[in-house]
N, C-alpha and C positions, 0 to 999 in steps of 0.2 A: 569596517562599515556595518553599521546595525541593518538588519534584515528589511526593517520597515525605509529605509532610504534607498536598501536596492529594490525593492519592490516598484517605490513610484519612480527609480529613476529606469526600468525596465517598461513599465509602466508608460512614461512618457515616450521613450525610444519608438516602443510598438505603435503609439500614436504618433506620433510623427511620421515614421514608416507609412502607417497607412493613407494618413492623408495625402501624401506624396504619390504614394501610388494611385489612389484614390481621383486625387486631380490630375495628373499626366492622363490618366485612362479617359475623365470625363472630357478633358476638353481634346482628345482626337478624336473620341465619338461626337463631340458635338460639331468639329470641323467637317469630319465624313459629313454628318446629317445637313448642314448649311450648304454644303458642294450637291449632295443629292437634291434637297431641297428648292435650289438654286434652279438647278439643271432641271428638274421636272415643272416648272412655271415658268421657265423660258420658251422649254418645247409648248407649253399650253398655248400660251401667247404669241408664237411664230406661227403657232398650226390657225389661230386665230385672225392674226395679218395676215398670212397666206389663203386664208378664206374668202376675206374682204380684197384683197388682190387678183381673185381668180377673173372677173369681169371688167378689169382695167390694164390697160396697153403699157406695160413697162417701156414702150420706146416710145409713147408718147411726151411729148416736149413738156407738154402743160402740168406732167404729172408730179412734179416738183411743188407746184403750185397749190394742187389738188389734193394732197396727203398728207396729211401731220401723223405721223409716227412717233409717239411719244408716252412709255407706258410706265408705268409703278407698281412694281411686283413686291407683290405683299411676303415677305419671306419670315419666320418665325416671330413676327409679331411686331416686324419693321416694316419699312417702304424703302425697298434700294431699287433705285433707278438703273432701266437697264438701256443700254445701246443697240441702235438698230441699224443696221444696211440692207437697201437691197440690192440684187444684181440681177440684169436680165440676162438672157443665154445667152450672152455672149463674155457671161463674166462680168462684164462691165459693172460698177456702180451707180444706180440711179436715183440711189435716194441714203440719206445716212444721218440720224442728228447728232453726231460727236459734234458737239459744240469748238472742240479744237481740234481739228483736222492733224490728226499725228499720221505724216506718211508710212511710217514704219508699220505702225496698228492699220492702216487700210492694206499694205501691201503683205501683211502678216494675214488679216482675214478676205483679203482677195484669192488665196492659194484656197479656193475651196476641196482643193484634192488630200489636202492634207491637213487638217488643221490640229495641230497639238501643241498647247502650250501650257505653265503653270500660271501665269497671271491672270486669265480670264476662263472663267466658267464659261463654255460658246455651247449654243442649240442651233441646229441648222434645216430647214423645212424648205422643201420643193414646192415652187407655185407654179399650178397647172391650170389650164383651160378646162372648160366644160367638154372642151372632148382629149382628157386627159392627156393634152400635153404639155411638152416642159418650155413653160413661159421666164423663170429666172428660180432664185433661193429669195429665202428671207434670212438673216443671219442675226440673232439676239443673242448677248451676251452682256456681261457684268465683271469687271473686278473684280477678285480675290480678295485682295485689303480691304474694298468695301463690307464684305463677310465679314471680316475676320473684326470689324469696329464691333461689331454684335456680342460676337464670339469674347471682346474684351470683356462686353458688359456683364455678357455671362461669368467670364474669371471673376471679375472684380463679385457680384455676388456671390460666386460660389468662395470666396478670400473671405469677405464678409460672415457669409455661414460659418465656415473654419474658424474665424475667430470667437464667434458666438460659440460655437462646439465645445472649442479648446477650453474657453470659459468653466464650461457645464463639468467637460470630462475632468478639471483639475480639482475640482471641488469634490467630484466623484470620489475621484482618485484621492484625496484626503482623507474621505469617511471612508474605502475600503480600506486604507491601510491604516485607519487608526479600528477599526472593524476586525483586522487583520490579527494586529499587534497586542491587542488588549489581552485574549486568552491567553499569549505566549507569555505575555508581562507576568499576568498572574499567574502561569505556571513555575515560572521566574519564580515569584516570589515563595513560592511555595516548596521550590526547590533548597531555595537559598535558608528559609526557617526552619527546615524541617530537624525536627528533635524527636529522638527514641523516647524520651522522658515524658513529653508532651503531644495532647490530643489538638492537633490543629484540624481536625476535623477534615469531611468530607471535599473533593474539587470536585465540583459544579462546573464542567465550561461543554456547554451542549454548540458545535459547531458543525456537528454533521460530516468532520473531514479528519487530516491522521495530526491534525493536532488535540481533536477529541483523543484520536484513539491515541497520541502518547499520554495525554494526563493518564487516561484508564489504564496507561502499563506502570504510569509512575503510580499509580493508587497501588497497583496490584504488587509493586516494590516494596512500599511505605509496608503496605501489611504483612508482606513476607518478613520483611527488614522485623518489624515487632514480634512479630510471632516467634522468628528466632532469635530475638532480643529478649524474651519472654522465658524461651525455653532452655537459650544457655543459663539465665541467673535462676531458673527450677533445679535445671542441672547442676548446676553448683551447690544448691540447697539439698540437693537430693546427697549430692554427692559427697559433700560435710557429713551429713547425717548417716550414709551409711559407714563410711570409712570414720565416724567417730567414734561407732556402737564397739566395732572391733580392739580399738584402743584405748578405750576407757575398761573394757575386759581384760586387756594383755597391762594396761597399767595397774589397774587393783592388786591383781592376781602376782605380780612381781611385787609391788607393793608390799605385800602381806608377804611375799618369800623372804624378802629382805628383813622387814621386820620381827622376823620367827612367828608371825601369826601362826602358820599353817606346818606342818609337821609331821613325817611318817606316811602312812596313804595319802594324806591330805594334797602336800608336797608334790607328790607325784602326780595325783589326779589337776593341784592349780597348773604343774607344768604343762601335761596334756593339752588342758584347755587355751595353755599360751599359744602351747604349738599351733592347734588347730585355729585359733582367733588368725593366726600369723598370715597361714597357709591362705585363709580366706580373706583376709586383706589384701594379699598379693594376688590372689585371682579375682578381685574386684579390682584392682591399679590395671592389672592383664586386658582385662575386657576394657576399660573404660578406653586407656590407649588404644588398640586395637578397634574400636570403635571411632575414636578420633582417626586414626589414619584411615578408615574405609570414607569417613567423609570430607577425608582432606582432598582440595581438588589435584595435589600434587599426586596420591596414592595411586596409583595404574593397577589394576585387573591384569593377570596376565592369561591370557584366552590360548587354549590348546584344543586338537583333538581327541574330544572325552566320552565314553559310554556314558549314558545314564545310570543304565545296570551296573555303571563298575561302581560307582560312584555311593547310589544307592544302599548297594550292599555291603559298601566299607563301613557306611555310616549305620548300619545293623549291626554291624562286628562290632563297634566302637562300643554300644549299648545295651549289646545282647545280655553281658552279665547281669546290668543293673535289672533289663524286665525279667531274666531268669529271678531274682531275689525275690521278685514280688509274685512272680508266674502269672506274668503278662507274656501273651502269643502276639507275634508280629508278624502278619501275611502280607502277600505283593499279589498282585493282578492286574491284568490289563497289558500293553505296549510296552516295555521298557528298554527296547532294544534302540532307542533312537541316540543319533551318535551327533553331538555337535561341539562347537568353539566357547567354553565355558574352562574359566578358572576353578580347576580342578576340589585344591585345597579350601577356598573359600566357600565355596557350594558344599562341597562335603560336611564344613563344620555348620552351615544353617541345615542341614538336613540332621544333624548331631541335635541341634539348639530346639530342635520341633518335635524330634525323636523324642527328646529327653525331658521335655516339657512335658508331652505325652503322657508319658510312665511315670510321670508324677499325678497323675489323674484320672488314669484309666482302671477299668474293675478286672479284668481277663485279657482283652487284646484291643490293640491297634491294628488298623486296615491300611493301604499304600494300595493306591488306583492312580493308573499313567494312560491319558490316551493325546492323541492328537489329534486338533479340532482347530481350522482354520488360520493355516499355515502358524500353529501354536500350538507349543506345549502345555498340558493343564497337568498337574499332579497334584492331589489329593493324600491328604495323611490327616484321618479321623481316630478319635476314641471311645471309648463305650462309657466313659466315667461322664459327670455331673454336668459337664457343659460350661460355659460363662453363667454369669450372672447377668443382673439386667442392663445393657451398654458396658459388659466390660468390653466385650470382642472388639471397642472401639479405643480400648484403654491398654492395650494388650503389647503392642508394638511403640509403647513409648517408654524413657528410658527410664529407669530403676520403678516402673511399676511391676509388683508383683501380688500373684493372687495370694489365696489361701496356705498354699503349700509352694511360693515360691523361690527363687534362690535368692540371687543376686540384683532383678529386676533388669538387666543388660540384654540377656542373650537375646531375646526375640527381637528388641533395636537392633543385633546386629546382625541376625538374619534380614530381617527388611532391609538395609544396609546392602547388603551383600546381593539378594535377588534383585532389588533397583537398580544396583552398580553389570548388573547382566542384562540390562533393559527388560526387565521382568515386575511382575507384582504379588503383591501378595493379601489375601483378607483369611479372616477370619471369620466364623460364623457358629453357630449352632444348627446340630443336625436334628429334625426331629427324633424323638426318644432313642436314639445315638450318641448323642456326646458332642462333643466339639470339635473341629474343623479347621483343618488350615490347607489352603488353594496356592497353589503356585502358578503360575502362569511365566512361562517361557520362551523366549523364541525359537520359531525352530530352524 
């Protein structure tokens, strides 16, 4: 069932619901109000004959004669006619205009000690003398069913309204759910075209709620989706190009062995250069997998408890010969005593991959600063040599870029790699008249 049909058929349920409750609730309020209603213009009107009764002799004979009792009580905007008895103290009835004398209703409202029933609304008022005594009742009352002919009229317009309502609300209920349905349609549709190849441009659906906010996660998909659509077929272009340079050398260079070009030193020197084109193709396939599997989502980190400082200083051993060649000095300061849940061997080799990038660019030494700053580790690994260029520091961590003097253009892709995969970050920067700069940030 498509969304937009549960909608109005949810839609109509709750309205129906409501009216239901809606009119049960209004017409026992309006029954209460017609019995209160009722009952307070009854007492007005007995306390009113009891008024005009006070200077007439209820056991006078004639009095039958002399008093028309006969009144119309204005009740919510009707005329219901009420009934009247009176009795003098003796109980007795002396006067009554029930037009049909029903004994049961006389001997029902002669028990003035008690009177409780559901069929009539009854008010009952004491008629006393000028020297307040009790001369007899007056006793006014009205059917219930007579109310309740009102109380129809009232249903029947409030049924009337409901249908008018219903009217209104189903038309509503059309335009919010085609109001509803339209962004999703067109999300729809933009799910269902969408192409790496092709710019189908910007979703526009501005609705204020979280069907705005999925288009803006499906935009923010679309763009990642291209971006690494973008950067695998770089990658592959990059990746041709380097692993072609090496085998276009190792093929010449056989080439010419084969043919006798080459000969005596020659020989030996094209072999060299075989070996080493070899070695350096293989540690470009090296990285390149290894890079693949740190961003395969299958690849697991496995997280141990690890010193910094052990850690650190392996990755100094690792490289200490190559800055001795050049007499590059590499100092440490700061905190490095912090111990935490970090994959040993993978961190070790980005701290290799940053070391060694280093001492390819620095004039005399490298610095290493470790402190801890807001439940986080920050480390620090700067150099004295030349710096970036202008927006390389933002070119630095992508894959086979490399500067002036660089390798392979992988390893800092696979340090970034590697610090992300420990929920960590990494930038690069230029220091002033220092060198350049690489921030790690860690959890701690």
């Amino acid at each position: 069932m498509k969304i937009g049909r549960k909608i109005m058929i949810t839609y109509f349920i709750l309205l129906i619901v409501t009216f239901l409750i809606t009119g049960f609730t209004f017409r026992q309020l309006i029954h209460r109000y017609l019995i209160a209603e009722a009952r307070n213009q009854l007492r007005i009107e007995a306390q009113s004959i009891a008024e005009t009764l006070k200077k007439v002799s209820l056991d006078d004979p004639k009095f039958r004669q002399n008093i028309f009792i006969r009144q119309n009580l204005k009740v919510a905007g009707r005329f219901i006619d009420s009934k009247a008895i009176v009795f003098n103290q003796n109980k007795r009835i002396v006067y009554t205009n029930l037009e049909e004398v029903d004994k049961r209703t006389l001997k029902l409202m002669g028990d003035l000690d008690s009177i409780v029933t559901r069929d009539y609304v009854i008010e009952r008022v004491s008629v006393v003398n000028e020297k307040a005594e009790l001369k007899g009742y007056v006793l006014l009352f009205t059917k219930v069913k007579d109310l309740m002919t009102l109380n129809r009229l009232i249903n029947r317009s409030q049924m009337s309204s409901f249908v008018v309502a219903s009217i209104v609300a189903i038309a509503l209920g059309f335009l919010l759910q085609r109001g509803l349905t339209r962004p999703i349609h067109d999300l729809k549709y933009r799910m269902t075209h969408f192409d790496l190849k092709e710019d189908t441009g910007e979703i526009f659906i501005k609705t204020g709620d979280e069907i705005e906010e999925l288009a803006a996660c499906f935009a923010t998909m679309t763009h990642r989706l291209k971006k690494y659509d973008h950067q695998q077929k770089l990658f592959l272009q990059n990746t041709s190009h380097e692993l072609k340079t090496p085998l276009m050398s190792i093929q010449g260079y056989a080439e010419a062995i084969k043919d006798g070009v080459v000969e005596g030193e020659e020989l030996e020197e094209s072999l060299e250069i075989i070996i080493d084109e070899s070695q350096r193709l293989k540690r470009i396939v090296d990285e390149m997998m290894y890079l693949m599997k740190l961003e395969n989502v299958e690849e697991t980190f496995h997280f141990e408890k690890v010193g910094l400082e052990d850690l650190i200083k392996l990755a100094i051993r690792s490289v200490k010969t190559l800055a001795d060649e050049k007499g590059i000095y590499i100092s440490m300061e700061g905190d490095w005593s912090q111990v935490g849940y970090y994959d040993g061997e993978k961190l070790n080799r980005a701290f290799i991959n940053i070391l060694s990038n280093a001492i390819r660019y620095a004039e005399k030494s490298i610095y290493l600063q470790c402190d801890t700053l807001h439940n986080k580790i920050e480390i620090q690994i700067s150099d004295d040599g030349p710096g970036f260029k202008a927006e390389e520091e933002k070119k630095v961590f992508e894959r086979f870029y490399k500067g002036d003097r660089g390798s392979t253009g992988i390893g800092l892709a696979i340090t970034k790699a590697i610090v992300e995969g420990h929920r960590g970050k990494i930038t690069a920067y230029n220091e002033a008249g220092k060198g350049a700069v690489f921030k790690i940030e860690l959890p701690s």
